[in-house]
Biopython code that builds the backbone (N, CA, C, O; Angstrom):
import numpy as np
from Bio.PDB.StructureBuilder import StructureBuilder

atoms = [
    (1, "UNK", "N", (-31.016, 35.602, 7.081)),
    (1, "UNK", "CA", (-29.650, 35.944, 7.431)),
    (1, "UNK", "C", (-29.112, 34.938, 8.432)),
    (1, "UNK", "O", (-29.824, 34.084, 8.961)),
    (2, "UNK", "N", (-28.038, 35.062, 8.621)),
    (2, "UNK", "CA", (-27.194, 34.143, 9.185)),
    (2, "UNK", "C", (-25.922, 34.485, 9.864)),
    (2, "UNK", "O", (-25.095, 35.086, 9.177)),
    (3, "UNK", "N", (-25.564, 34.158, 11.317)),
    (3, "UNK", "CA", (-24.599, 35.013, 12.146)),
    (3, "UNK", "C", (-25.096, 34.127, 13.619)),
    (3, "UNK", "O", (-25.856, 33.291, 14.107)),
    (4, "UNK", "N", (-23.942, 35.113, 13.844)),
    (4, "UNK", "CA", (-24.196, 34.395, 15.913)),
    (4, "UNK", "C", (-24.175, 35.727, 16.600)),
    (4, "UNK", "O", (-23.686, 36.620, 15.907)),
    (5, "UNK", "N", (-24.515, 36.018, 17.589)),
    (5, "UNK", "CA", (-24.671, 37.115, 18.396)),
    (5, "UNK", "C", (-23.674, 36.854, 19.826)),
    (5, "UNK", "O", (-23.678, 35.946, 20.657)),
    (6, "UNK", "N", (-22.926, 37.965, 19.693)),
    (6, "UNK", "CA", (-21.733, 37.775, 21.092)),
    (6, "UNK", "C", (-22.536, 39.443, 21.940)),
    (6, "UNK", "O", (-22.899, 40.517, 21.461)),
    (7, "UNK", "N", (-22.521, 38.898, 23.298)),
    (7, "UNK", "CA", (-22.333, 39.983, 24.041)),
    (7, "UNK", "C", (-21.112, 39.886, 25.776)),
    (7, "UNK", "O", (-20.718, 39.247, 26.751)),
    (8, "UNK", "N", (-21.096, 40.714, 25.234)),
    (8, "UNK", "CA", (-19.608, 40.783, 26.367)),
    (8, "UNK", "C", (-18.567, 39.591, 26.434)),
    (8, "UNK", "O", (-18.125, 38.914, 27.362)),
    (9, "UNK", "N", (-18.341, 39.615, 24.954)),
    (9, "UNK", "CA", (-17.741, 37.847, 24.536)),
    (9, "UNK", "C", (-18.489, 36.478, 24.897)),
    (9, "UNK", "O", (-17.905, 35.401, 25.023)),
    (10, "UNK", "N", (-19.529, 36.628, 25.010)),
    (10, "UNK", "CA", (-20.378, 35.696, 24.998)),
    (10, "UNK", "C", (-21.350, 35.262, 24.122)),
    (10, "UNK", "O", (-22.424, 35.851, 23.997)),
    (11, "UNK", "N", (-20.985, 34.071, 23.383)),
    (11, "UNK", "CA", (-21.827, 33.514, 22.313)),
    (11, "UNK", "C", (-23.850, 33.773, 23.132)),
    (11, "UNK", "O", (-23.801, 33.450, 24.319)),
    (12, "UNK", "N", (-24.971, 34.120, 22.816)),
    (12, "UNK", "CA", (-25.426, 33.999, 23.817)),
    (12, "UNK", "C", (-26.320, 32.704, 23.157)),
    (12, "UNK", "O", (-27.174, 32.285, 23.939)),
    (13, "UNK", "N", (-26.258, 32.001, 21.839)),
    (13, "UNK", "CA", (-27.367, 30.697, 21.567)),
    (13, "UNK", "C", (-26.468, 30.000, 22.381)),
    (13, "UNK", "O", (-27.162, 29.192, 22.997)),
    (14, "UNK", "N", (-24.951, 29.838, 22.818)),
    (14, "UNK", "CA", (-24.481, 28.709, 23.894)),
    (14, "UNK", "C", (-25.187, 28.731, 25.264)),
    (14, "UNK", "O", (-24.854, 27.926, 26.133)),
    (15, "UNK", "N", (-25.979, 29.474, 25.431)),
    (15, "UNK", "CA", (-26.239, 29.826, 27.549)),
    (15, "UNK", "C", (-27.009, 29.396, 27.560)),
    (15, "UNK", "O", (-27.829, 29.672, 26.684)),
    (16, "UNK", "N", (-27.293, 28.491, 28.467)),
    (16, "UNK", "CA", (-28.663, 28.041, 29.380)),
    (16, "UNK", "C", (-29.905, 29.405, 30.002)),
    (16, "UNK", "O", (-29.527, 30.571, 29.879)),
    (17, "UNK", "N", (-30.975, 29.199, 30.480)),
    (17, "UNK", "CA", (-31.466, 30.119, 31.286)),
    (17, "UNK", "C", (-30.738, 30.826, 32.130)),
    (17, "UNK", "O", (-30.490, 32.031, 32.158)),
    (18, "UNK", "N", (-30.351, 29.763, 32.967)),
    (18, "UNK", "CA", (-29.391, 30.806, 34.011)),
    (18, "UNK", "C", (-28.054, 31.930, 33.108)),
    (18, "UNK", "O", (-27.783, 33.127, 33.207)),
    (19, "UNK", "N", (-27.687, 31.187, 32.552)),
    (19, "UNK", "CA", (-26.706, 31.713, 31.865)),
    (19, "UNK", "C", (-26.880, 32.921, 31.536)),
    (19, "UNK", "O", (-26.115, 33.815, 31.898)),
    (20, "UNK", "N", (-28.105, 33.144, 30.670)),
    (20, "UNK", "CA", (-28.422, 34.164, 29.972)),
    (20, "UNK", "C", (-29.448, 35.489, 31.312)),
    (20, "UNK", "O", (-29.743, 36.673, 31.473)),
    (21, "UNK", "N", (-29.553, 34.424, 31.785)),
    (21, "UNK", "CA", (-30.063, 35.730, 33.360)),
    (21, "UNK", "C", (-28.782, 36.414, 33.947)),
    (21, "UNK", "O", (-28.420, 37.589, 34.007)),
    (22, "UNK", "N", (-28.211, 35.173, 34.375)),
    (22, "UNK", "CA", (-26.464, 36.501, 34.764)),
    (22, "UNK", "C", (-26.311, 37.138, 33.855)),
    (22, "UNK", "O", (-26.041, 38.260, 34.283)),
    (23, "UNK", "N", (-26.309, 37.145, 32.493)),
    (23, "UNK", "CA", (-25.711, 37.604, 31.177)),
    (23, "UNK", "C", (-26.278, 38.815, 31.320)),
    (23, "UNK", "O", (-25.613, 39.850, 31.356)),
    (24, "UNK", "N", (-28.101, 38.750, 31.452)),
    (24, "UNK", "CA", (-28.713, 40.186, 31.564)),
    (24, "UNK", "C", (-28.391, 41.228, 32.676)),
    (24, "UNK", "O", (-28.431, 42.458, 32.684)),
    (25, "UNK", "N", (-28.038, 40.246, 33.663)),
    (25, "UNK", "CA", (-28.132, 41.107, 35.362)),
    (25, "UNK", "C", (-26.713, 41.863, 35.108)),
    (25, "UNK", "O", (-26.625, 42.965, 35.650)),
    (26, "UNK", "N", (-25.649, 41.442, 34.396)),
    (26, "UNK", "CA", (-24.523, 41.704, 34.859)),
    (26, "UNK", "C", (-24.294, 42.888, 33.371)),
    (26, "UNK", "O", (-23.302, 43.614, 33.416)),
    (27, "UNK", "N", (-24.961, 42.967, 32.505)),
    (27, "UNK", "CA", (-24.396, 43.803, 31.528)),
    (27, "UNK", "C", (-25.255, 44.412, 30.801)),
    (27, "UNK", "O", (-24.813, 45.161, 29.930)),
    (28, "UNK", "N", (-26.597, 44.273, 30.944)),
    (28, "UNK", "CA", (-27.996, 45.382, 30.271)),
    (28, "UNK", "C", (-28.474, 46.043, 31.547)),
    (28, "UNK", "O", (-28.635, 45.570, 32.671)),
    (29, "UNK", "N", (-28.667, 47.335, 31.043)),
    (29, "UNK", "CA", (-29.765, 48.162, 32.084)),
    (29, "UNK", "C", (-30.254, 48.809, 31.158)),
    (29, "UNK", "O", (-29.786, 48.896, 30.023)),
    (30, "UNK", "N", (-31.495, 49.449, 31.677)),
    (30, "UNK", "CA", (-32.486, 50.569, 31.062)),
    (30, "UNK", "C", (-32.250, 51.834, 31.669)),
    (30, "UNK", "O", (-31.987, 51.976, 32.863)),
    (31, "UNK", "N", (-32.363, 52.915, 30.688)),
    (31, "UNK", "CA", (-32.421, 53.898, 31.343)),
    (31, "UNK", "C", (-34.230, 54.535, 31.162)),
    (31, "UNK", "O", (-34.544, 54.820, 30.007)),
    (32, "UNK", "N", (-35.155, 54.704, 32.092)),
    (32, "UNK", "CA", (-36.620, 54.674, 31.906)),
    (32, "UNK", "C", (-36.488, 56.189, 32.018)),
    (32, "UNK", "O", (-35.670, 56.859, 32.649)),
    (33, "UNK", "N", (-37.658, 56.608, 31.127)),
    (33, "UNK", "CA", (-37.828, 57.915, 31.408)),
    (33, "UNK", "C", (-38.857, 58.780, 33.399)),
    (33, "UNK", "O", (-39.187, 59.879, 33.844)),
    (34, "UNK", "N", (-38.889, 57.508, 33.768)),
    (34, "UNK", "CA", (-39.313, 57.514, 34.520)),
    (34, "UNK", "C", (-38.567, 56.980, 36.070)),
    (34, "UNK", "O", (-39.090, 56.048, 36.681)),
    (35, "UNK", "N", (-37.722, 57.445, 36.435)),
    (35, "UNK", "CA", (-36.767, 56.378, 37.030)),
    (35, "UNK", "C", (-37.239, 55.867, 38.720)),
    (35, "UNK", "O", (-36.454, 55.307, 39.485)),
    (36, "UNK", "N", (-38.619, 56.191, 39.044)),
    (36, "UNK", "CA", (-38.794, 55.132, 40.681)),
    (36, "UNK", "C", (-37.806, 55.076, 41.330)),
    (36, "UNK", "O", (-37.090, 54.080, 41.436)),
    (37, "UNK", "N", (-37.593, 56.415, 41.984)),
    (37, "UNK", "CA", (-35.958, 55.864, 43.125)),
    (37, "UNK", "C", (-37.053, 55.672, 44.050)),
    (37, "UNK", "O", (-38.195, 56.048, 43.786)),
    (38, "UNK", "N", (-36.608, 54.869, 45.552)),
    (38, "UNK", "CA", (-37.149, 54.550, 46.196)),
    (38, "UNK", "C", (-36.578, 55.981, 47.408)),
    (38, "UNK", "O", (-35.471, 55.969, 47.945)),
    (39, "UNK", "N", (-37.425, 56.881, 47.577)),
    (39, "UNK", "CA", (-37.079, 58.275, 48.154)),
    (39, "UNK", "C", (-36.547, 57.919, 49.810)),
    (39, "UNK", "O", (-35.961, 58.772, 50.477)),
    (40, "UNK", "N", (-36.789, 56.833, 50.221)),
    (40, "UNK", "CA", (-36.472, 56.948, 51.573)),
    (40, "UNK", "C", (-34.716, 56.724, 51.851)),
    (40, "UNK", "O", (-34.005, 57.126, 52.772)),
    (41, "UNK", "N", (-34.336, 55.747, 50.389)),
    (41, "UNK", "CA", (-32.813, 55.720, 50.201)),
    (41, "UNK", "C", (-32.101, 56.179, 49.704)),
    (41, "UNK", "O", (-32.399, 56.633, 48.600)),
    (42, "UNK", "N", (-30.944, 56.320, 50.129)),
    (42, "UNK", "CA", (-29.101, 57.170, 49.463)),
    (42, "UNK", "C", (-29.307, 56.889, 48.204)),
    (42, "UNK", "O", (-29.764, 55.799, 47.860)),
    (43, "UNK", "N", (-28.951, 57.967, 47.248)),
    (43, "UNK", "CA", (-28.342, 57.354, 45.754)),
    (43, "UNK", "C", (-27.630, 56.238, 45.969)),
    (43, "UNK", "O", (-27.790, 55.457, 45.030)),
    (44, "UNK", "N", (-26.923, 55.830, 46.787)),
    (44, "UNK", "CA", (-25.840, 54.789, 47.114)),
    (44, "UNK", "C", (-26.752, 53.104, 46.818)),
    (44, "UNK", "O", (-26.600, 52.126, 46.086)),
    (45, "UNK", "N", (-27.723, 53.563, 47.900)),
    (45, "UNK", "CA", (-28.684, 52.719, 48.246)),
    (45, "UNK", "C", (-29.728, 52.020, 47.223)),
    (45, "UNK", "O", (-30.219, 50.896, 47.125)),
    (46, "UNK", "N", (-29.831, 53.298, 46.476)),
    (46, "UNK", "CA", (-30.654, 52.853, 45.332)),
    (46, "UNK", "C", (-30.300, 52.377, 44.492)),
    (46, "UNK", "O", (-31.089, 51.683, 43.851)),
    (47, "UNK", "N", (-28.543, 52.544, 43.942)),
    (47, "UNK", "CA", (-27.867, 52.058, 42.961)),
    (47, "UNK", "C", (-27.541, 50.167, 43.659)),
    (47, "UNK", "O", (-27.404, 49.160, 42.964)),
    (48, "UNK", "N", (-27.509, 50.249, 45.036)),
    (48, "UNK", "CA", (-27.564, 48.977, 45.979)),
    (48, "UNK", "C", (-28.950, 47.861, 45.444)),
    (48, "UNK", "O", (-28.707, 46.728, 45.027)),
    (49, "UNK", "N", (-30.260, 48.368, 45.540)),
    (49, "UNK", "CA", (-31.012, 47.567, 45.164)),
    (49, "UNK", "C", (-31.290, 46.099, 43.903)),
    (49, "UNK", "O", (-32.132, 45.213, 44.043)),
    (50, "UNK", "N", (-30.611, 46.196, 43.104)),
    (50, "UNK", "CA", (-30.738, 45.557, 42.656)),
    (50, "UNK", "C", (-29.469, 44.202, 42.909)),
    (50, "UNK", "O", (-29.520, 43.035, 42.519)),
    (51, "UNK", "N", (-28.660, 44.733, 43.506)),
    (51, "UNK", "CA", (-27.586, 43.956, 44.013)),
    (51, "UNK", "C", (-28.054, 43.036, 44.939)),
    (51, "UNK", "O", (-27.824, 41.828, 44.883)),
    (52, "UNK", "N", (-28.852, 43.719, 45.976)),
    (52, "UNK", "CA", (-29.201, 42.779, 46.827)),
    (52, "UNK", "C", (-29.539, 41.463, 46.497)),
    (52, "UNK", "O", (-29.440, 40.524, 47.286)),
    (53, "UNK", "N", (-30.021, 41.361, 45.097)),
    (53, "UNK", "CA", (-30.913, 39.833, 44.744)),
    (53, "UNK", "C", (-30.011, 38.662, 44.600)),
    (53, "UNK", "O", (-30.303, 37.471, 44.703)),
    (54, "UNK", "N", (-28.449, 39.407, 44.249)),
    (54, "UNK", "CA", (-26.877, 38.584, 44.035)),
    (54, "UNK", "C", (-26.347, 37.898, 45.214)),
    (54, "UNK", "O", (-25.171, 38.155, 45.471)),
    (55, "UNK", "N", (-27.072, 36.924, 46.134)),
    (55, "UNK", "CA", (-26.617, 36.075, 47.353)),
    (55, "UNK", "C", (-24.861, 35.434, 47.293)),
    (55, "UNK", "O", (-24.082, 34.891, 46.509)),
    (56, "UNK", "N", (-24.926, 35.879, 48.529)),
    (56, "UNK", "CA", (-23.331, 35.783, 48.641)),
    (56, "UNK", "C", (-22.850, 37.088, 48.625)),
    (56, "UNK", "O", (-22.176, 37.116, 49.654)),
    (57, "UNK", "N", (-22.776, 38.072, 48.163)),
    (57, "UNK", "CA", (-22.143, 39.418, 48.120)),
    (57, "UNK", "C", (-22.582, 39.957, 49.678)),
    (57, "UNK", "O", (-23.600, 39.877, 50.366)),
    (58, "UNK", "N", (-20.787, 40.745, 49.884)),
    (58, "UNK", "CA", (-21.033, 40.543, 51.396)),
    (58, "UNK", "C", (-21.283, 42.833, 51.121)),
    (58, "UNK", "O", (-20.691, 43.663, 50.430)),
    (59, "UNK", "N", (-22.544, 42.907, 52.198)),
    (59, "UNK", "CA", (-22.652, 44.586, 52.189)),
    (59, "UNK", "C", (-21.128, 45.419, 51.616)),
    (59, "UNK", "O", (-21.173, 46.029, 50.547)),
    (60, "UNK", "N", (-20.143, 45.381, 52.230)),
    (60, "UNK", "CA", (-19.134, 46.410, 51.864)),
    (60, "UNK", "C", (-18.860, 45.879, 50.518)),
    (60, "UNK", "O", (-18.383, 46.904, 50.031)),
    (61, "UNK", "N", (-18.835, 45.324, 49.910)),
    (61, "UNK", "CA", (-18.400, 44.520, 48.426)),
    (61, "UNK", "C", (-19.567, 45.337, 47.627)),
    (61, "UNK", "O", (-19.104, 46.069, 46.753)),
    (62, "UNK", "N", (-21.206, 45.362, 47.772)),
    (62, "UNK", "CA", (-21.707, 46.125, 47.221)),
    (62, "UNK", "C", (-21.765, 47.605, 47.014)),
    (62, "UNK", "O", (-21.824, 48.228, 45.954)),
    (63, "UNK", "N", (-21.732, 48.118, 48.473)),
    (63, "UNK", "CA", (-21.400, 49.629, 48.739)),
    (63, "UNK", "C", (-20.257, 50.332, 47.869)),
    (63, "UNK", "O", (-20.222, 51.527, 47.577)),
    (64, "UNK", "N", (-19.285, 49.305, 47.497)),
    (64, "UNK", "CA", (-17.924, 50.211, 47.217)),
    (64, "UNK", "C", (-18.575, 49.855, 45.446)),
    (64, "UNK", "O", (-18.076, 50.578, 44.584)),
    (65, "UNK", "N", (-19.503, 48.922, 45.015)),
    (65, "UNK", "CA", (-19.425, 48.631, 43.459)),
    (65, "UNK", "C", (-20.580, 49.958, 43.464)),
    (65, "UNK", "O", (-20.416, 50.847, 42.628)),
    (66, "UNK", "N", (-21.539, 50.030, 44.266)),
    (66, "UNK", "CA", (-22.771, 51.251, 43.811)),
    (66, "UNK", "C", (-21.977, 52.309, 44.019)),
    (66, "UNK", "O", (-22.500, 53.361, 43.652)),
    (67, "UNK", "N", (-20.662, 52.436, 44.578)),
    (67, "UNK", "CA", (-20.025, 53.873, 44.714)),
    (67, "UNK", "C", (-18.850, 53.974, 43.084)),
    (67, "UNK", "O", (-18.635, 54.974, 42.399)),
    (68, "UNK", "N", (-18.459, 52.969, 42.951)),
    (68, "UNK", "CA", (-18.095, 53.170, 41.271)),
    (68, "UNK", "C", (-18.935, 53.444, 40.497)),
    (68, "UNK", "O", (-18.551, 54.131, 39.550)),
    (69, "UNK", "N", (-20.042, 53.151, 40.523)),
    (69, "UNK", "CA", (-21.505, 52.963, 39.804)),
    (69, "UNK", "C", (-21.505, 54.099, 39.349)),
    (69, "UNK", "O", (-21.312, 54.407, 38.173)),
    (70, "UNK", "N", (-21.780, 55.002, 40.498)),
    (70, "UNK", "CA", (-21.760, 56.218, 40.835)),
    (70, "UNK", "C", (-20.958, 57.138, 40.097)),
    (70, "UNK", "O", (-21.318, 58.154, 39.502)),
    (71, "UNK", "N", (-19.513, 56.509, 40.251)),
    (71, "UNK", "CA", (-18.370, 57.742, 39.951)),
    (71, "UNK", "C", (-18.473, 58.113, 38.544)),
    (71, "UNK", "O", (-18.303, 59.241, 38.082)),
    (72, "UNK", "N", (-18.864, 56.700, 37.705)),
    (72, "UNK", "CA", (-19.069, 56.394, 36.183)),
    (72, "UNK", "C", (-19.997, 57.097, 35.858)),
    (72, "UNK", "O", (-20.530, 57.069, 34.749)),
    (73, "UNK", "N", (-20.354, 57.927, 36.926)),
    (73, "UNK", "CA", (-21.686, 58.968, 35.983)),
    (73, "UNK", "C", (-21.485, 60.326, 36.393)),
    (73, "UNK", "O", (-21.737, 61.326, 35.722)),
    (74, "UNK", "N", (-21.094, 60.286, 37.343)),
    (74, "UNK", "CA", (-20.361, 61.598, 37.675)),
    (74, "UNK", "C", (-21.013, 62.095, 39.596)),
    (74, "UNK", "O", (-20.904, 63.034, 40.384)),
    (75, "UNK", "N", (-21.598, 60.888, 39.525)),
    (75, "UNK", "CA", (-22.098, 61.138, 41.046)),
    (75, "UNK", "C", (-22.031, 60.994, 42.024)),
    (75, "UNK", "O", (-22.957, 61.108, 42.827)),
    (76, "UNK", "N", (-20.065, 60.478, 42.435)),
    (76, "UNK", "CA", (-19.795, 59.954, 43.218)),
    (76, "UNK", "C", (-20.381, 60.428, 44.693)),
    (76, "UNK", "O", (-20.844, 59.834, 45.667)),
    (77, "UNK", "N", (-20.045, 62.199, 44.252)),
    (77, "UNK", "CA", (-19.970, 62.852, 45.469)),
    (77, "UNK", "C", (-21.408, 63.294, 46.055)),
    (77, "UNK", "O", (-21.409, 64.054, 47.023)),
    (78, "UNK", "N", (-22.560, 62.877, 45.542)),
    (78, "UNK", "CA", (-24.210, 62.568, 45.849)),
    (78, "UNK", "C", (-24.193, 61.341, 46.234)),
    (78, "UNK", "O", (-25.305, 61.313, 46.760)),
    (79, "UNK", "N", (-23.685, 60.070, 46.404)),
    (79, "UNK", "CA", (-23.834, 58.757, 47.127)),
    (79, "UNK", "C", (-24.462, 59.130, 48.211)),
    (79, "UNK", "O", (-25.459, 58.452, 48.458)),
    (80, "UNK", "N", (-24.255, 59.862, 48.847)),
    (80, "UNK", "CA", (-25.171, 59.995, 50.626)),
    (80, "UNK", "C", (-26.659, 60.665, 50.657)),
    (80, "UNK", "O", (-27.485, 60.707, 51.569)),
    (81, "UNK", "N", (-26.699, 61.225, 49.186)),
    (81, "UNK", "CA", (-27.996, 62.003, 48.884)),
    (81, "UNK", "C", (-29.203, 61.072, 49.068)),
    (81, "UNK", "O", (-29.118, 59.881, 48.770)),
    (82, "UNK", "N", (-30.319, 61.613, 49.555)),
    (82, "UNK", "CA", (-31.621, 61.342, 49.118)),
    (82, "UNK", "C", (-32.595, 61.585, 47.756)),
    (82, "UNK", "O", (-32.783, 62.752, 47.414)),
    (83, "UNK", "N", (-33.107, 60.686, 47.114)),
    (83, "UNK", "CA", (-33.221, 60.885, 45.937)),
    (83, "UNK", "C", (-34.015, 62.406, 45.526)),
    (83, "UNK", "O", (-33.907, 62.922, 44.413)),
    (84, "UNK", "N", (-34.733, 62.926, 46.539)),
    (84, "UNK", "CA", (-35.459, 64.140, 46.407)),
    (84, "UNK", "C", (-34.512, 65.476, 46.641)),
    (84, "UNK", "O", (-34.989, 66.606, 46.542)),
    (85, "UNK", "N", (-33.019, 65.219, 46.986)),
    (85, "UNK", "CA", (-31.930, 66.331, 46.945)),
    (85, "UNK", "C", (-31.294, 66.235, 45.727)),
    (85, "UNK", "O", (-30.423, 67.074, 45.498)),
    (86, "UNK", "N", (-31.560, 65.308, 44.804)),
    (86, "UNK", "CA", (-30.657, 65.371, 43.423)),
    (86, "UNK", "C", (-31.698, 65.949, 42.291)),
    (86, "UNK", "O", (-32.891, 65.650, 42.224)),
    (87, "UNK", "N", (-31.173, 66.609, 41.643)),
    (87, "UNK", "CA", (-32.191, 67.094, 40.564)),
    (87, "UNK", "C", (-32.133, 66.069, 39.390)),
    (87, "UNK", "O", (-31.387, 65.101, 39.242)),
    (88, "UNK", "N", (-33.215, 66.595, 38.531)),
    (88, "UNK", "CA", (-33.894, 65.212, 37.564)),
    (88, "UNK", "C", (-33.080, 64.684, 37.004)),
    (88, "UNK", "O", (-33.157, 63.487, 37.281)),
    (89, "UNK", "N", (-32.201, 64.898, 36.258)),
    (89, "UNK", "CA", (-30.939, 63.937, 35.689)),
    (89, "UNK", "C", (-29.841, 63.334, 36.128)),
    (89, "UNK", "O", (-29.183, 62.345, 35.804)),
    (90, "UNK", "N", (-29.771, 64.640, 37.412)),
    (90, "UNK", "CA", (-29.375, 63.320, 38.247)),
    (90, "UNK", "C", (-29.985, 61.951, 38.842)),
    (90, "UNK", "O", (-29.367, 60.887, 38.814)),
    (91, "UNK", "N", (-30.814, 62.055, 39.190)),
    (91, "UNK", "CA", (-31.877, 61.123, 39.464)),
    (91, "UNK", "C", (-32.048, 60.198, 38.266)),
    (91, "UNK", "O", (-32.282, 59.030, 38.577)),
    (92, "UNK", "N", (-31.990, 60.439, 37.100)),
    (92, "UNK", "CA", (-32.405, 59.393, 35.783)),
    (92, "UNK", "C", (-30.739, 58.898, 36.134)),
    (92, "UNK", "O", (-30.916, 57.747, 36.535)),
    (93, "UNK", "N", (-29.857, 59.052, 36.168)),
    (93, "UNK", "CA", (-28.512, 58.590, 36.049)),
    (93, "UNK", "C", (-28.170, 57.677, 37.163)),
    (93, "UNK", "O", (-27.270, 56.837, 37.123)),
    (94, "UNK", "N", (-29.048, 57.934, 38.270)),
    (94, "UNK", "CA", (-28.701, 56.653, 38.947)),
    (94, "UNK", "C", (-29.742, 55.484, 38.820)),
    (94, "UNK", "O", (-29.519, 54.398, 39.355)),
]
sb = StructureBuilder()
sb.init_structure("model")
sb.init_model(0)
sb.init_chain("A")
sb.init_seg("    ")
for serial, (resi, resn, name, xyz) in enumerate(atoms, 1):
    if name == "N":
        sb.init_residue(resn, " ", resi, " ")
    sb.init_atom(name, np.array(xyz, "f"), 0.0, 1.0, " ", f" {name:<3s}", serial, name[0])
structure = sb.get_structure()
């Protein structure tokens, strides 16, 4: 067969490595049946982690994107929670 593959309007045989690493960071996630929140942090915080690795993003720029993160699932109003106060689907959803 024969075709090109676009994701998020992006040809992806055009991208370099890097290319295709932003490509992943910025528009695939997993949802694991197992989800490892890190219990000592906010839902906020945890939806924060993976942001951190994005240099240059200044703290309030992340806080307010893990609090949309959030809203898009319905959890805005758990952002301050600890992951052991949200029950299990909530917890898989962040």
């Amino acid at each position: 067969t024969a075709g090109r593959v676009f994701v998020a309007g992006q040809e992806v045989a055009t991208l370099d490595d890097r290319g295709l690493t932003r490509l992943r960071r910025r528009t695939l996630g997993f949802v694991f049946q197992f989800h490892h929140l890190l219990p000592a942090l906010t839902a906020e915080e945890n939806v924060m982690v993976p942001l951190w690795a994005e240099r240059g993003r200044a703290d309030e720029e992340m806080r307010r994107h893990a609090r949309e993160l959030l809203g898009e699932v319905g959890l805005a109003e758990r952002a301050g929670s600890k992951s052991g106060e949200l029950s299990g689907g909530q917890q898989q959803r962040v």
